[in-house]
C-alpha positions as CSV (number, residue, x, y, z in Angstrom):
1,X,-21.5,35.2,-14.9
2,X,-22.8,32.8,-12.4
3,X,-25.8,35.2,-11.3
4,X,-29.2,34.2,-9.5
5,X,-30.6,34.5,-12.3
6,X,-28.3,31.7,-14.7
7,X,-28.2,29.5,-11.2
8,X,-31.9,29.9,-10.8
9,X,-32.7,29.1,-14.5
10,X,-29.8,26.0,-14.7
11,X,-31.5,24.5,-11.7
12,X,-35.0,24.6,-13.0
13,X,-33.9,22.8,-16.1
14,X,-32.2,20.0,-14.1
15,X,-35.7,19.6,-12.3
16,X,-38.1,19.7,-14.6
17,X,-40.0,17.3,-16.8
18,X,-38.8,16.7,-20.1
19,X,-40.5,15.9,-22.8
20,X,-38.1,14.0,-24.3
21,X,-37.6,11.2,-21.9
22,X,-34.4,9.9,-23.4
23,X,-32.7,13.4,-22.6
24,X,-33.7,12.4,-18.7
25,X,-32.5,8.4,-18.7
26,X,-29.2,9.9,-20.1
27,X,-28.7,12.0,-17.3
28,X,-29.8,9.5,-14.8
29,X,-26.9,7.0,-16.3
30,X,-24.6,9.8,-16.4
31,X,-25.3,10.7,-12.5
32,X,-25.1,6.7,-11.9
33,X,-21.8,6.5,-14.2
34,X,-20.2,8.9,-12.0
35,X,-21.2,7.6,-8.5
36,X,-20.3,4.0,-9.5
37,X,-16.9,5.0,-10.9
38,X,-16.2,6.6,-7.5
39,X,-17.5,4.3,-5.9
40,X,-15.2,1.6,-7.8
41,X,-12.1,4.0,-7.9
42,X,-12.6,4.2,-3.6
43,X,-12.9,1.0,-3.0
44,X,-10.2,-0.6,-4.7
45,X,-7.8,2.0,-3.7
46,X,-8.4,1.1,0.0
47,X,-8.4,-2.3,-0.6
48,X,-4.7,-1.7,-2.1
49,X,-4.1,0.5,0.8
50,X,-5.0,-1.8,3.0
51,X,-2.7,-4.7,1.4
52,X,0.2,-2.5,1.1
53,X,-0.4,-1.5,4.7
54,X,-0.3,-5.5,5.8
55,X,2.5,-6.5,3.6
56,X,4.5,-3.5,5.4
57,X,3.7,-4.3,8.7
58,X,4.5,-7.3,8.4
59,X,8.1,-6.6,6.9
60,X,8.8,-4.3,9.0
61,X,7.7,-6.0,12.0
62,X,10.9,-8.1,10.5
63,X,13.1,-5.8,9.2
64,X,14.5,-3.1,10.8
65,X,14.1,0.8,10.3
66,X,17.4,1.5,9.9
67,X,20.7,-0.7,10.3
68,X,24.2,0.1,11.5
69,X,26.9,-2.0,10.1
70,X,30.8,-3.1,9.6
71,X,31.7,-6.2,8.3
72,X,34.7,-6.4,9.9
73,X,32.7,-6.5,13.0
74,X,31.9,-4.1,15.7
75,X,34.1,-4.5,19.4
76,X,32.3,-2.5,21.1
77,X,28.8,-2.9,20.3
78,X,27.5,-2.3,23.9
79,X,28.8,1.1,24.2
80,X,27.2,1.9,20.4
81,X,23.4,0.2,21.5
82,X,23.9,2.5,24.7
83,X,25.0,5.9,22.7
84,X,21.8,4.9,20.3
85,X,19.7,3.9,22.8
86,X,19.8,7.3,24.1
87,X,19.0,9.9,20.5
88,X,15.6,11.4,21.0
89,X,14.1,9.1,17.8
90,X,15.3,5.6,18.2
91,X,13.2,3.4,20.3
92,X,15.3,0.4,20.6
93,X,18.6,-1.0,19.5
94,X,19.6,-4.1,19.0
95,X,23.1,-5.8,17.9
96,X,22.9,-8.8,15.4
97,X,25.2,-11.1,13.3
98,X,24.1,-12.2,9.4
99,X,25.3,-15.3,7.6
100,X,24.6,-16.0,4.5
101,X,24.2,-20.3,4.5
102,X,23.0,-23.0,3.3
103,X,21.1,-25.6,5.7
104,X,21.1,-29.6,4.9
105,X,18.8,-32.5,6.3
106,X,18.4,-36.0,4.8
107,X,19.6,-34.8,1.9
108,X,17.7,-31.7,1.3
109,X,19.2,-28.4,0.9
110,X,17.8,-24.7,0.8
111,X,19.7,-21.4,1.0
112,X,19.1,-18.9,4.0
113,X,19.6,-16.1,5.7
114,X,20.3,-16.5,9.2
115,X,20.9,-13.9,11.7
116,X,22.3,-14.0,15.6
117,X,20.2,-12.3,18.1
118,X,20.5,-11.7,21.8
119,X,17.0,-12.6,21.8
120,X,15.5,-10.1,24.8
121,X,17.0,-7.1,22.9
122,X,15.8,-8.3,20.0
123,X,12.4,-7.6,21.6
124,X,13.0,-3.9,20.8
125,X,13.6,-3.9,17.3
126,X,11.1,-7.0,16.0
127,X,7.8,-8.9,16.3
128,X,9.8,-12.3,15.8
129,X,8.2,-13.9,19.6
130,X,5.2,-12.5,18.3
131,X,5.4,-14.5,15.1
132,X,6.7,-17.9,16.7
133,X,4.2,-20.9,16.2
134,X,6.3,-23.2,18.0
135,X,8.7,-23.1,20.8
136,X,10.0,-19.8,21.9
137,X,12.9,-17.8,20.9
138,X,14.2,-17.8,25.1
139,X,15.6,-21.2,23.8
140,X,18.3,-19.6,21.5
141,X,20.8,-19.6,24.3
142,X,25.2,-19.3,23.5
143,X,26.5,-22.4,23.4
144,X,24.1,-24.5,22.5
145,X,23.5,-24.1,19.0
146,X,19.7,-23.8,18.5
147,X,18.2,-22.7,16.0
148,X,14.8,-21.2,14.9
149,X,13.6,-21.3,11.4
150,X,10.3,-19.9,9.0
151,X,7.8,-22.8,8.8
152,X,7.9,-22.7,5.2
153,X,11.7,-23.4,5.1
154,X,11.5,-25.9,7.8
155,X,8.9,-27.9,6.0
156,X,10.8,-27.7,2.4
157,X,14.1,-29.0,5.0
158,X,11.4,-31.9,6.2
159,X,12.5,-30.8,9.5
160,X,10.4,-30.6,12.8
161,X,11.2,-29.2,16.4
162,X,13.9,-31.3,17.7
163,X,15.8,-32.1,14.7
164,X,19.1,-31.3,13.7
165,X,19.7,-29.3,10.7
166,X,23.4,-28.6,9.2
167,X,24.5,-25.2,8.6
168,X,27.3,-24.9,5.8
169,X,28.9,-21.5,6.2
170,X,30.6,-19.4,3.9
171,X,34.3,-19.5,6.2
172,X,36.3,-22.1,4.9
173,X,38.2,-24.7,7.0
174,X,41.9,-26.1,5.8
175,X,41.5,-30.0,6.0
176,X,43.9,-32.7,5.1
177,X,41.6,-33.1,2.7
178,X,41.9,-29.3,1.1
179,X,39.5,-27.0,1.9
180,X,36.2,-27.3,3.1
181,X,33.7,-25.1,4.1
182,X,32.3,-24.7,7.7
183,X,29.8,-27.2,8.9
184,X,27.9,-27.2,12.1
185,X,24.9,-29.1,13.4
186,X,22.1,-27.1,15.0
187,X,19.0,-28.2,16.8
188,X,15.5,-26.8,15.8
189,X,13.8,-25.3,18.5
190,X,11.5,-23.2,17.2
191,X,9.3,-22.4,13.8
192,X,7.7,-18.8,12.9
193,X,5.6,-17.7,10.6
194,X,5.5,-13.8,9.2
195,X,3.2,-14.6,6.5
196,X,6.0,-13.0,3.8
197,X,7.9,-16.0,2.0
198,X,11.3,-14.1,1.7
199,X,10.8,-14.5,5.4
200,X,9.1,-17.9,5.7
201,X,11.2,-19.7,3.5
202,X,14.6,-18.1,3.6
203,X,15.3,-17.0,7.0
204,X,16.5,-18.2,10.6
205,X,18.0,-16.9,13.9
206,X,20.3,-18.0,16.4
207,X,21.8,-16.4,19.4
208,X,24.4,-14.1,18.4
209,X,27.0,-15.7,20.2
210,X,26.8,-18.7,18.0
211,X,26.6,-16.7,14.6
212,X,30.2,-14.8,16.2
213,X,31.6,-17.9,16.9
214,X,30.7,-19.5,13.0
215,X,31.8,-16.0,11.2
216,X,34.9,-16.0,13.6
217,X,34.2,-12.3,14.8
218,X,34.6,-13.3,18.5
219,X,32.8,-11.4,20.6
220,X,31.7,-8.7,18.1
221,X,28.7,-8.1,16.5
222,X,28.7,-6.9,12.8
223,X,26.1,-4.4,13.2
224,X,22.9,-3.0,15.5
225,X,19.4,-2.5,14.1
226,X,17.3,0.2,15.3
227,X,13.4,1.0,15.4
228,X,13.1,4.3,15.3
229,X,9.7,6.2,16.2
230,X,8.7,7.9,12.3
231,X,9.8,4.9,10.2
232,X,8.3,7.1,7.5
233,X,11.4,9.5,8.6
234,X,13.9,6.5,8.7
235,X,15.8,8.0,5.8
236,X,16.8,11.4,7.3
237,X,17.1,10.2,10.9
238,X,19.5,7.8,9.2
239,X,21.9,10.2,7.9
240,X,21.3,12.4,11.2
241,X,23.2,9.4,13.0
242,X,25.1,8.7,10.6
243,X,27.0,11.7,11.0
244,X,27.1,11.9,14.7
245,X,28.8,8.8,14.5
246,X,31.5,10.7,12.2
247,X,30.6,8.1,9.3
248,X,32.7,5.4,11.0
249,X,29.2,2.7,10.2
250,X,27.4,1.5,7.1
251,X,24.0,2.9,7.4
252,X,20.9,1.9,5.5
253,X,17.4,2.1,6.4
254,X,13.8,0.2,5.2
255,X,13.7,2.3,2.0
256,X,16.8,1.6,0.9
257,X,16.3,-2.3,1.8
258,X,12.8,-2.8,0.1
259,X,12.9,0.6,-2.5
260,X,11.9,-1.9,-5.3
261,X,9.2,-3.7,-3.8
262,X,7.7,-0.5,-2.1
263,X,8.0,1.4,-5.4
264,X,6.4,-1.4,-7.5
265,X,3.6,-1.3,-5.4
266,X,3.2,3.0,-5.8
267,X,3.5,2.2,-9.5
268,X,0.6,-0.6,-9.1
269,X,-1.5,1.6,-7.4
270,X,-0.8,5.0,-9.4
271,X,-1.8,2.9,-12.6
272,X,-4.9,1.1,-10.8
273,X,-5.9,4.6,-10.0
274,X,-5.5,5.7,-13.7
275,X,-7.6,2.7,-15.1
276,X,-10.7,3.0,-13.0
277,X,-10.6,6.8,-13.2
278,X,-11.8,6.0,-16.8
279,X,-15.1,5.1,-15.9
280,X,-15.6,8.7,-14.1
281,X,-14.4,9.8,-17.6
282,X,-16.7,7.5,-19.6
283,X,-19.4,8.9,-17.5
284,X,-18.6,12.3,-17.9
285,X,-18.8,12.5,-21.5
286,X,-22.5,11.3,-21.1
287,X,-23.1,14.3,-19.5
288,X,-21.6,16.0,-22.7
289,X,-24.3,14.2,-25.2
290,X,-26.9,14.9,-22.8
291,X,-26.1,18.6,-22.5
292,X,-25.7,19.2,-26.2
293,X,-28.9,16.8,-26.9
294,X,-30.6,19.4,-24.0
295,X,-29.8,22.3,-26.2
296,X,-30.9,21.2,-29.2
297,X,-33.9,20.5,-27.3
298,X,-34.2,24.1,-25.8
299,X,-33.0,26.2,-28.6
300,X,-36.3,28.1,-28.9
301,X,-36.0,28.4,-24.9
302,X,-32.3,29.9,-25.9
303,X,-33.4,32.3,-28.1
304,X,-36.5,33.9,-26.1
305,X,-34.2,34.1,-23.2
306,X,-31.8,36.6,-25.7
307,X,-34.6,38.3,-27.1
308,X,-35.2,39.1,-23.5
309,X,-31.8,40.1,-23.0
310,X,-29.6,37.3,-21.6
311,X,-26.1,37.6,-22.7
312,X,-24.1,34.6,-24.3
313,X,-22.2,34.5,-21.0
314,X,-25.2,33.8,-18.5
315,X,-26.8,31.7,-21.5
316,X,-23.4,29.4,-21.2
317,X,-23.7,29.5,-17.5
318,X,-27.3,28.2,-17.5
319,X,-26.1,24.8,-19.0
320,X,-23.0,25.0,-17.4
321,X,-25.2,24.9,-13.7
322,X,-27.1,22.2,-15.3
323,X,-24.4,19.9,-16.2
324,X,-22.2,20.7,-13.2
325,X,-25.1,19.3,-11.3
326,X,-25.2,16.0,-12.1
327,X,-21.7,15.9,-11.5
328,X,-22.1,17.2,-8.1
329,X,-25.1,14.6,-7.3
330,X,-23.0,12.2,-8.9
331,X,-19.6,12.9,-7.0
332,X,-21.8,13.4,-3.4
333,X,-23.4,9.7,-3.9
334,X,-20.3,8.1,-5.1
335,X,-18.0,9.5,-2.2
336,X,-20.7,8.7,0.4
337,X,-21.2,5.1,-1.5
338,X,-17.4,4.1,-1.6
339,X,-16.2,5.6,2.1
340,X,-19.1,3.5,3.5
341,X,-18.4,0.6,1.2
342,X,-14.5,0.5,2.0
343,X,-15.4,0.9,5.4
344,X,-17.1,-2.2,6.0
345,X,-15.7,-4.3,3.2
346,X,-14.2,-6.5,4.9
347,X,-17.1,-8.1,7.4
348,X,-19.1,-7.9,3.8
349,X,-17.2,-10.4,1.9
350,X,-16.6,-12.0,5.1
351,X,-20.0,-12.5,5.2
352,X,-20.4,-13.5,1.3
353,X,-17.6,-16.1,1.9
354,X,-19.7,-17.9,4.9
355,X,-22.9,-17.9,2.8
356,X,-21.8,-19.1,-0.1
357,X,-19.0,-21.0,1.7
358,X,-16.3,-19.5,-0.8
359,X,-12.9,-18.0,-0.3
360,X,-12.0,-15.1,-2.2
361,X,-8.1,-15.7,-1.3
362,X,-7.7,-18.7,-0.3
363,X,-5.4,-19.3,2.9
364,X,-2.9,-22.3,1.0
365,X,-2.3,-19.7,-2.0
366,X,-2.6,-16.0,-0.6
367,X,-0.2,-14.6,2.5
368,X,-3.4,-12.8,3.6
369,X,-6.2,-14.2,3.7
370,X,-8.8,-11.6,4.7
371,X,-9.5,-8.6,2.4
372,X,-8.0,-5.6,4.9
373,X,-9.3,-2.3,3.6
374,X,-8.0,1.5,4.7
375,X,-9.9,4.4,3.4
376,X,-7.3,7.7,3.3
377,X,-9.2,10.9,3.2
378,X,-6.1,12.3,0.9
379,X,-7.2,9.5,-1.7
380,X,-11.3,10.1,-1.3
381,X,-10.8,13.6,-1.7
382,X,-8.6,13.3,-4.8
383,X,-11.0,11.3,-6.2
384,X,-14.0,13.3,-5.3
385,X,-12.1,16.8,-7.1
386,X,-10.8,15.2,-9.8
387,X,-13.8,13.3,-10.6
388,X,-16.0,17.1,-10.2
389,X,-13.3,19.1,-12.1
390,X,-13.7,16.5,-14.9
391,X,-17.6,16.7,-14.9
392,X,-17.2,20.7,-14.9
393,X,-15.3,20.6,-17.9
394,X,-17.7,18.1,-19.7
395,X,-20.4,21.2,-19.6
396,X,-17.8,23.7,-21.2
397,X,-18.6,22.7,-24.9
398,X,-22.1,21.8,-24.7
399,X,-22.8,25.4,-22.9
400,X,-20.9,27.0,-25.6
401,X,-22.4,26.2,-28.1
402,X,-25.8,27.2,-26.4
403,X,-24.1,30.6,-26.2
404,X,-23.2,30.6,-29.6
405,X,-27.0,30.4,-30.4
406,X,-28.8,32.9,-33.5
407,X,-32.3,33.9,-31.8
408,X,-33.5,34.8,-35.3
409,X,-32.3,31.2,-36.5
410,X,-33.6,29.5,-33.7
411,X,-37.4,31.0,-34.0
412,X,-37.4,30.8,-37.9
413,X,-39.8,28.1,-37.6
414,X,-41.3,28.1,-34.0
């Protein structure tokens, strides 16, 4: 259908002069429609991208991969970080002890999660002396009962480096008194900062000897974490261990841990994506009133072309060229537009914020403060096929019902 002759014809109709002008500023806003919506649909999607990416990195730069564990505790931990040490896809190991607590100062109280690290193994598995804004975590040592906590929590604790803070445990001790829970006093030595509150404001470390000694596991540890070298493969490479080690260990990896977060996020971007692909939709049923007001316009064009012996089919493909057209002009402009826009958006609302003297997200509210953008060539070239695929099914009816056309009808009154 799509002969030299239909392509030659559809294309000379897209670049002539019309006489009806409003037939031309229709298609111009249609073109203009469908390069902005791309445009829009690009950006924002890397923009999201480019959040979800930070917000991972920095979880996962706290939590680990995947994560061995027994409750009971685990005797010979050494041996297990050696044996995992060694498969082909873990990159470090790392033993570690959890309580859940509750810490008191002057009065104030605030749950938290606090976990015992040997803290240069824990090198191999975290970003946590990456993340440390005061002191160091070398200063965890056994024995002495230090403690480092997330800013946030420190400051809602009123605590500062060098203070003690209490740690109520959930062992219990038999008193005269009756039973009491587990209290010890640790000094602060450190504060970091991962920029995630569940982190900030709810977590700590100690050395793991400490956390043993609290939870009365001795000199075991009551699981390892591991960093493997595909997180995205953490799941099967989970299992894969979890069988070599004849299912004797708990295992769980990042996916399980975070599934609702991570999939609330998918479902945020899936329906973002939905949304703003309406204004590529909006656009391309412009291009359906200006093909049908374009034949109107040309039916006497229509019917000389049959009396000349054009069939219905090449007729349709005429308008079909002519539509499909603007919606490749429109598609080319918008994917060039938005790749180089979501490219450099960052250093351009950087550079909006200093002129203006504005912040977009401000640092005391917003975890991130910049505006981090990834562009994916998967999502640009979904965008750019579904957004052509739409506009090529925009010219179906109009070139129809150009097909459909009576010459003898049409010249009646030429």
């Amino acid at each position: 259908m799509f002969r030299p002759f239909s392509l030659f014809v559809g294309l000379r109709y897209t670049r002539a002069r019309r006489r009806n002008h409003f037939i031309s500023f229709i298609s111009m806003i249609s073109m203009l429609g469908i390069m902005l919506g791309i445009i829009a649909l690009i950006v924002v999607l890397s923009v999201m991208n480019g959040f979800h990416k930070e917000i991972q990195e920095r979880i996962l730069g706290m939590a680990s991969h995947a994560t061995l564990s027994d409750p009971s505790g685990i005797s010979d931990w050494p041996a297990l970080v050696n044996e995992l040490s060694g498969h082909p896809q873990v990159v470090g190991a790392a033993p570690f002890v959890e309580i859940q607590s509750m810490l008191m100062h002057a009065g104030r109280t605030n749950a938290a999660l606090l976990r015992g690290i040997l803290p240069q193994q824990e090198d191999a598995v975290s970003d946590l002396r990456e993340d440390m804004i005061a002191g160091t975590v070398d200063s965890l040592l056994p024995g002495e009962f230090n403690i480092v906590l997330g800013r946030e929590l420190a400051a809602a604790l009123g605590v500062g480096v060098g203070d003690k803070v209490t740690v109520v445990t959930p062992q219990l001790n038999a008193t005269p008194v009756g039973v009491m829970p587990r209290l010890k006093a640790f000094t602060l030595v450190g504060l970091f900062e991962v920029g995630m509150s569940d982190y900030d404001r709810g977590a700590g470390f100690m050395h793991m000897a400490d956390a043993a000694r609290l939870m009365r596991l001795g000199d075991a540890a009551e699981g390892v974490r591991l960093k493997l070298t595909d997180m995205w493969q953490a799941p099967m490479i989970a299992r894969e261990i979890q069988y070599s080690l004849d299912g004797l260990y708990r295992v769980s990896d990042w996916t399980q841990v975070h599934r609702n977060f991570f999939a609330a996020l998918r479902t945020e971007k899936r329906m973002m994506s939905i949304i703003l692909f309406l204004i590529v939709a909006v656009a391309a049923f412009n291009i359906v009133s200006t093909l049908v007001m374009v034949v109107t316009d040309k039916r006497a064009d229509i019917a000389v072309l049959r009396t000349l012996g054009a069939s219905p089919g090449r007729i349709m493909a005429i308008f079909m060229v002519q539509g499909t057209a603007i919606g490749v002009f429109g598609t080319l402009m918008g994917v060039v537009g938005g790749v180089l826009l979501g490219w450099n958006v960052e250093s351009i609302v950087a550079s909006i914020e200093r002129l203006f003297d504005v912040h977009f997200l401000d640092p005391s509210i917003y975890y991130i403060s910049a505006l981090p953008s990834d562009v994916r060539a998967a999502d640009v070239i979904r965008i750019a096929v579904g957004a052509f695929s739409m506009t090529v099914l925009a010219t179906l009816y109009p070139a129809w019902r150009a097909a459909r056309t009576d010459p003898a009808e049409a010249l009646r009154y030429e």
